[in-house]
Z-matrix of the N, CA and C atoms (Angstrom, degrees):
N
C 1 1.447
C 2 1.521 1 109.59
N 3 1.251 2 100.16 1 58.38
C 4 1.939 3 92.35 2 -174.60
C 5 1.230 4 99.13 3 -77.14
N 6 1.123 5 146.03 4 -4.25
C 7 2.011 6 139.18 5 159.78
C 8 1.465 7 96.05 6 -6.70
N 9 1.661 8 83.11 7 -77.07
C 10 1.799 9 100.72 8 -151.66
C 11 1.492 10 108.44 9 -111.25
N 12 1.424 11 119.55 10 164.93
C 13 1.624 12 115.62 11 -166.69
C 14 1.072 13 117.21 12 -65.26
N 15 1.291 14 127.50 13 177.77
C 16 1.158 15 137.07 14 -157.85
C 17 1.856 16 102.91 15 -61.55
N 18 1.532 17 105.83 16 -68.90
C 19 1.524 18 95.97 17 -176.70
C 20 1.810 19 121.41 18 -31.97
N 21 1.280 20 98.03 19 -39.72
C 22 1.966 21 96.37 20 -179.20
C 23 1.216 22 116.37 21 -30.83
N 24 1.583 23 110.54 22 -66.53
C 25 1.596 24 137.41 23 -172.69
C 26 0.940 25 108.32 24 -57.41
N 27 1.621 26 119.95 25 -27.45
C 28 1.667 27 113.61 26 -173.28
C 29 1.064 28 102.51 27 -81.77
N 30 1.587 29 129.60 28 -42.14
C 31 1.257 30 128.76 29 -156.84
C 32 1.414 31 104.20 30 -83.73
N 33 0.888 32 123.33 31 -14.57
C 34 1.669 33 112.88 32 -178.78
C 35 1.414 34 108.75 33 -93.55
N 36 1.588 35 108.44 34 145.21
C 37 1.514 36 114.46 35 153.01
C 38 1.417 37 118.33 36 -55.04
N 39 1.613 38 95.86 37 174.56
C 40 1.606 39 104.71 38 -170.71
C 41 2.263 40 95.38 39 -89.44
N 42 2.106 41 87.22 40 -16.92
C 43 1.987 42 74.87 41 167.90
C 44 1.906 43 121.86 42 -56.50
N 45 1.897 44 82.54 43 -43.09
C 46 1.592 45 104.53 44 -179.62
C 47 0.989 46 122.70 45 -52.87
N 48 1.375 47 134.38 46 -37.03
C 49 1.606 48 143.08 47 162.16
C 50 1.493 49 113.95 48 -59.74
N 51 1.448 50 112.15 49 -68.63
C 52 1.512 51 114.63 50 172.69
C 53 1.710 52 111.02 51 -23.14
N 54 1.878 53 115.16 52 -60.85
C 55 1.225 54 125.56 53 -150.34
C 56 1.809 55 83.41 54 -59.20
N 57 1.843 56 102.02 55 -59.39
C 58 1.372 57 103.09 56 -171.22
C 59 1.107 58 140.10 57 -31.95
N 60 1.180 59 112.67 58 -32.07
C 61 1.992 60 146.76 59 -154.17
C 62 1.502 61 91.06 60 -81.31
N 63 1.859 62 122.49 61 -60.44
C 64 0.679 63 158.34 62 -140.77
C 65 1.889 64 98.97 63 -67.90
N 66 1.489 65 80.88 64 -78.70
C 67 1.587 66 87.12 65 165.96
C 68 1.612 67 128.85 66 -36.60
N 69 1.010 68 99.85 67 -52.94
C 70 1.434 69 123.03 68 -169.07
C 71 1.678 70 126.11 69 -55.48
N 72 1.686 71 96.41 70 -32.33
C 73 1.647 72 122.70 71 171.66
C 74 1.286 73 92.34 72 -93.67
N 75 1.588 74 127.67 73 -32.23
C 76 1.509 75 101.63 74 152.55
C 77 1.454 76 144.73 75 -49.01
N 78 1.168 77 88.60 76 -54.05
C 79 1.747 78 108.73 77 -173.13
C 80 1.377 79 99.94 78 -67.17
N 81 1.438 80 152.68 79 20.55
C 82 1.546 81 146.71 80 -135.24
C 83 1.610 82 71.50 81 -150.64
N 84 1.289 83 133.03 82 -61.14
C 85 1.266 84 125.92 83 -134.72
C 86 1.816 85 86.21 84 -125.05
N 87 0.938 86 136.97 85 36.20
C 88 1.320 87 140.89 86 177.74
C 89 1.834 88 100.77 87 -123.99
N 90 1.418 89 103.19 88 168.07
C 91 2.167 90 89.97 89 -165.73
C 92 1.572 91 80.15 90 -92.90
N 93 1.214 92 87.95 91 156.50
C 94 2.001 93 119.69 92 171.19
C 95 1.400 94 99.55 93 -25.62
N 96 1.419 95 124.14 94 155.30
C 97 1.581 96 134.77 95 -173.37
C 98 1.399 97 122.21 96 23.23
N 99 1.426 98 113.84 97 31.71
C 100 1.511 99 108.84 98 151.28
C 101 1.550 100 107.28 99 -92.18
N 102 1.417 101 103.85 100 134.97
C 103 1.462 102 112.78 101 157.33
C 104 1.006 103 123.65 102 -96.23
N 105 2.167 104 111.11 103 124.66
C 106 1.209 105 101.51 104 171.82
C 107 1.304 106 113.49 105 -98.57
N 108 1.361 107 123.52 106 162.88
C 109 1.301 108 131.74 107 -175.29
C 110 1.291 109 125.84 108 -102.88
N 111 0.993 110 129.31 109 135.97
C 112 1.721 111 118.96 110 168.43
C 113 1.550 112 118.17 111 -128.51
N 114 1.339 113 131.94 112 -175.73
C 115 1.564 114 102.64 113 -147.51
C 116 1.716 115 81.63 114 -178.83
N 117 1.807 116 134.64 115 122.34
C 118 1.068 117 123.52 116 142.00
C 119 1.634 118 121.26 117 -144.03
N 120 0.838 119 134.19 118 -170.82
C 121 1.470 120 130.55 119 -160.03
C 122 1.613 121 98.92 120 -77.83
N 123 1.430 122 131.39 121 6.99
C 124 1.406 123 121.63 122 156.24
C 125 1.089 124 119.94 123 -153.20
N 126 1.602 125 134.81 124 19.36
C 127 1.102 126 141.36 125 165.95
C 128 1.490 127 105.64 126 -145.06
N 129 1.623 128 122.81 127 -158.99
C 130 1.056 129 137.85 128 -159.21
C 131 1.759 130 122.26 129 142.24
N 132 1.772 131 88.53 130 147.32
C 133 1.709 132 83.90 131 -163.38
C 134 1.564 133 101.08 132 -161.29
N 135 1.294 134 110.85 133 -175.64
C 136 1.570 135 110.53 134 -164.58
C 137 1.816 136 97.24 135 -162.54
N 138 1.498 137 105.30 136 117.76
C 139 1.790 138 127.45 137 179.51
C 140 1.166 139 99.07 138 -117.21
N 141 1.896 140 100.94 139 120.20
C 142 1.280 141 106.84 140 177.64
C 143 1.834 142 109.96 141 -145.05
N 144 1.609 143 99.25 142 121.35
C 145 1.414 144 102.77 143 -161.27
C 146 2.103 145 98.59 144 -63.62
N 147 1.146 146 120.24 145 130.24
C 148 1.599 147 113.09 146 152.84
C 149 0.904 148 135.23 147 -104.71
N 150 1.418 149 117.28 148 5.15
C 151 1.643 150 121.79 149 172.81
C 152 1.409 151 127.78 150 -166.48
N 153 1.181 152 142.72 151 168.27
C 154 1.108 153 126.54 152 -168.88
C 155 1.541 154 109.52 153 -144.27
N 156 1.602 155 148.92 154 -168.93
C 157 0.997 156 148.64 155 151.80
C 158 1.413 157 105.98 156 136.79
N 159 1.729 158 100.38 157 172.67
C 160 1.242 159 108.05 158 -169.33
C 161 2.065 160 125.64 159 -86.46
N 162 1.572 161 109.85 160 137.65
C 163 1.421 162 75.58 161 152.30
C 164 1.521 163 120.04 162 -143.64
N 165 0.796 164 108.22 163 132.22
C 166 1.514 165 127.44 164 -146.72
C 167 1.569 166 109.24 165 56.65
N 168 1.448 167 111.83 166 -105.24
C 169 1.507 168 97.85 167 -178.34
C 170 1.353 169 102.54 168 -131.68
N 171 1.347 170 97.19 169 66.38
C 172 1.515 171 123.16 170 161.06
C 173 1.462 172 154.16 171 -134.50
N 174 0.817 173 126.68 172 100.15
C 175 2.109 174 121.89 173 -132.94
C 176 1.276 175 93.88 174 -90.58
N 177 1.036 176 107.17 175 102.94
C 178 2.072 177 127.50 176 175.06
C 179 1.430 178 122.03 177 -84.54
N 180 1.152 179 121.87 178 171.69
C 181 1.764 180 107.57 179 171.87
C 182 1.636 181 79.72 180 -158.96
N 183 1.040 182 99.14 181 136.93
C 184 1.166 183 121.75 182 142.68
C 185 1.668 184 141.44 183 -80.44
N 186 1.302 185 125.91 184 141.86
C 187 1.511 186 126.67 185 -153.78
C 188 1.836 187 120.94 186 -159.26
N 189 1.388 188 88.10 187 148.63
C 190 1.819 189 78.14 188 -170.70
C 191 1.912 190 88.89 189 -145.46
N 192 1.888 191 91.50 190 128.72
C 193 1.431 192 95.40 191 169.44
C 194 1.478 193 120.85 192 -138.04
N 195 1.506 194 102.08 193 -158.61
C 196 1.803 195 98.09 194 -169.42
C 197 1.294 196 102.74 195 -156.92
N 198 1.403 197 110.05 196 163.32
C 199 1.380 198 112.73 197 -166.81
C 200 1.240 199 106.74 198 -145.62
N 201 1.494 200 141.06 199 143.00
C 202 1.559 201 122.53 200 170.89
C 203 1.655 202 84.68 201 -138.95
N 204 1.374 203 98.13 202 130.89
C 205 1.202 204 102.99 203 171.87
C 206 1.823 205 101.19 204 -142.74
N 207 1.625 206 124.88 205 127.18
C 208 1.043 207 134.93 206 -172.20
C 209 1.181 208 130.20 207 47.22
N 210 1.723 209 112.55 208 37.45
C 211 1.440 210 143.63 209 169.56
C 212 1.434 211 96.41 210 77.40
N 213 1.606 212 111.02 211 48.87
C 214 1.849 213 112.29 212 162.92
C 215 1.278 214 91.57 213 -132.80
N 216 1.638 215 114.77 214 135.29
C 217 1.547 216 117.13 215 139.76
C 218 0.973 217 136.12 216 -97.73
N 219 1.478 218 109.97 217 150.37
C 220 2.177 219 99.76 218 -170.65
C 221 1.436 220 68.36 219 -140.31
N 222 1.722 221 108.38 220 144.43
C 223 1.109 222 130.30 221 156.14
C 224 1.948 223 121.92 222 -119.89
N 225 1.389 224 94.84 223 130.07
C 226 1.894 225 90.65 224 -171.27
C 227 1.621 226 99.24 225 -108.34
N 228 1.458 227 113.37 226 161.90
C 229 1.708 228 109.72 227 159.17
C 230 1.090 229 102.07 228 -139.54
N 231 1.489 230 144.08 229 147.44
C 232 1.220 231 172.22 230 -3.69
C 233 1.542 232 143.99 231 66.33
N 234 0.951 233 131.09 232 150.19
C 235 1.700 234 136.23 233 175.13
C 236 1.660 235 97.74 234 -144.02
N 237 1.572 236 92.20 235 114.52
C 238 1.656 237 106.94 236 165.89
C 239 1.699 238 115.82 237 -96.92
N 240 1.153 239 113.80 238 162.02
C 241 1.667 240 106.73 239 -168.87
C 242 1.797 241 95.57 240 -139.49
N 243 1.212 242 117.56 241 125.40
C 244 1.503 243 130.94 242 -171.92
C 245 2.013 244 92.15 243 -61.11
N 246 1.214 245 85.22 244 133.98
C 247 1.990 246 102.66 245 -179.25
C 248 1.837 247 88.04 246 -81.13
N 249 1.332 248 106.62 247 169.53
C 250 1.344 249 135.96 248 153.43
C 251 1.628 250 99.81 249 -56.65
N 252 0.766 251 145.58 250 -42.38
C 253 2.001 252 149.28 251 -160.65
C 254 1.749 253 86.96 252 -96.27
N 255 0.688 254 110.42 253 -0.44
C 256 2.239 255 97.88 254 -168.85
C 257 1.357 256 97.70 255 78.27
N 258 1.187 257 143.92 256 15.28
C 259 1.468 258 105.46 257 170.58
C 260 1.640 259 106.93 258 -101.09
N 261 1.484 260 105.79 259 -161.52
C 262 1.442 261 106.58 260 -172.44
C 263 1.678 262 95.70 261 -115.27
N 264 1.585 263 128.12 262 149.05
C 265 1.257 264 160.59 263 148.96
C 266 1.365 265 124.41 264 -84.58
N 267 1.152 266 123.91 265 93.42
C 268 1.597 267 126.48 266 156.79
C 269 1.646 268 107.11 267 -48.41
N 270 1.483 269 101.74 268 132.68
C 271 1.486 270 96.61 269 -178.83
C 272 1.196 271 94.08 270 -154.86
N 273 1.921 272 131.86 271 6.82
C 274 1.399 273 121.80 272 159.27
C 275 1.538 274 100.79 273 -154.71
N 276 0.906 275 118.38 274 119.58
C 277 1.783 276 136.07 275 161.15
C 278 1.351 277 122.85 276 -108.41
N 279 1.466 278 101.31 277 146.52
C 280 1.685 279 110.73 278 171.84
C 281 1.351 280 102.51 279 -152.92
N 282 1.301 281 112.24 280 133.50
C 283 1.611 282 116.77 281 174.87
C 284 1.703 283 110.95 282 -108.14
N 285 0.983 284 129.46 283 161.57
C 286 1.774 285 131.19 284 166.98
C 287 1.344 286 92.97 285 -78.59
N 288 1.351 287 119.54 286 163.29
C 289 1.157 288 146.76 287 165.03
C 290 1.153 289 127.81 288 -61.72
């Protein structure tokens, strides 16, 4: 989970990650400013693609999410870039402080 700092990853279960993960290959393949949601008995969070385009010959999206886990929010943003296989590549992150 390099999104967000170190405490995030610790604090979540491996359910909490799954749900997260989950969302997230959602929110990639869902149209621009839908938020997806995710939701578990001790955290919760929200992936939402804001942009999209090419670079070079690679179809990226850009995205901004959030996390509250044990009444903290950390919010990260990112640009993923579609692999050769269809999946998605993190290739820029930023978290708040």
């Amino acid at each position: 989970m390099g999104l967000f700092p170190a405490y995030v990853g610790d604090a979540m279960s491996t359910e909490d990650r799954n749900l997260y993960l989950t969302a997230y290959e959602r929110a990639l393949a869902a149209p621009i400013g839908e938020p997806i949601a995710w939701n578990s008995r001790q955290a919760s969070g929200e992936v939402t693609t804001t942009r999209d385009g090419w670079a070079g010959q690679r179809y990226c999206r850009e995205f901004r999410q959030n996390v509250l886990i044990d009444g903290r929010s950390q919010e990260a943003y990112g640009t993923a870039c579609k692999t050769p296989d269809g999946g998605w590549q993190l290739v820029q992150n930023q978290h708040d402080p």
